[in-house]
C-alpha positions in Angstrom: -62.4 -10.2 -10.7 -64.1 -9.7 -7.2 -61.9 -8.3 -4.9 -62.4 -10.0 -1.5 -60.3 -9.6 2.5 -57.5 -11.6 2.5 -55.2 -12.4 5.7 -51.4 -11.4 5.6 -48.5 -12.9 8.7 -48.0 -10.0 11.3 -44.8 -10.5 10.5 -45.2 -9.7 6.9 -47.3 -6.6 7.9 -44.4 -5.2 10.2 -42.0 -6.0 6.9 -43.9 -3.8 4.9 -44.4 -1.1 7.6 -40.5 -1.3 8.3 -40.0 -0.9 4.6 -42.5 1.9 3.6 -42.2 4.2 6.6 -38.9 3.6 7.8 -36.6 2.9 4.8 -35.5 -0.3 5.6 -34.8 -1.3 1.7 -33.2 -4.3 2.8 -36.5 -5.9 3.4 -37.4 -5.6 -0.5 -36.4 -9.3 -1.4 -38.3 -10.8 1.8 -41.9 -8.7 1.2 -41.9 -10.2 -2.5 -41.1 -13.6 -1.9 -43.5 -13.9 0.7 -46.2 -11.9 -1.3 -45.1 -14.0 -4.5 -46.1 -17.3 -2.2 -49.5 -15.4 -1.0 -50.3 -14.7 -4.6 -49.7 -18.2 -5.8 -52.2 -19.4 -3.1 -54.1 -17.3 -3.9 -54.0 -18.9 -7.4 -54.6 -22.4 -6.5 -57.7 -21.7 -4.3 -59.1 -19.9 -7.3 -58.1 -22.9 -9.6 -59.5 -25.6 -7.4 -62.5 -24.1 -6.7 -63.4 -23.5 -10.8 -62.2 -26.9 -11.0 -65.0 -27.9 -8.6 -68.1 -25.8 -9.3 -67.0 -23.9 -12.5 -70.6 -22.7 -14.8 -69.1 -25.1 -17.7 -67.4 -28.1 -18.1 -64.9 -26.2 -20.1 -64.3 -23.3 -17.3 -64.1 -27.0 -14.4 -61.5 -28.7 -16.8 -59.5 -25.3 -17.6 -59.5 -24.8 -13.4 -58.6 -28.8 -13.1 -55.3 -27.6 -15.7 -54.2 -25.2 -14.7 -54.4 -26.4 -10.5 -52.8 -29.2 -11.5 -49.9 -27.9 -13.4 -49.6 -25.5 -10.1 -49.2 -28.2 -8.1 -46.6 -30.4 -10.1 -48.7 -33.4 -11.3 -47.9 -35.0 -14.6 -50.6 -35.4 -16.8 -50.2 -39.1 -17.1 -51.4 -38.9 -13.0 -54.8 -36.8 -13.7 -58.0 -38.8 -13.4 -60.4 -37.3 -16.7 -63.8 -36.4 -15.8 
């Protein structure tokens, strides 16, 4: 895996500030949710693009799966390649 920048809300940056430096537990629930939708992102860019320029054909229609099922389409929508 190649680590790589990534861009987080100010918001969610004061959140985590808040919660490591200044005890404010209560902000637990919030950090994760919004770091659980960052990851899934995350994800689904990864996804689409092996889906689009993966080495193999297996690796693109593995990608094409699995961004698919992240995004809620049933397989009797998906186009085959």
């Amino acid at each position: 895996m190649r680590y790589k920048n990534l861009k987080i809300s100010s918001e969610l940056f004061f959140k985590i500030i808040r919660y490591v430096y200044m005890d404010q537990f209560e902000l637990k629930n919030e950090i994760i949710k919004e770091i659980d939708e960052k990851m899934k992102s995350i994800n689904e860019g990864d996804w689409f693009t092996e889906m689009k320029i993966g080495e193999t054909p297996e690796i693109r229609k593995e990608g094409k799966e699995k961004y698919m099922d992240s995004k809620g389409i049933h397989p009797d929508f998906r186009w085959d390649d």
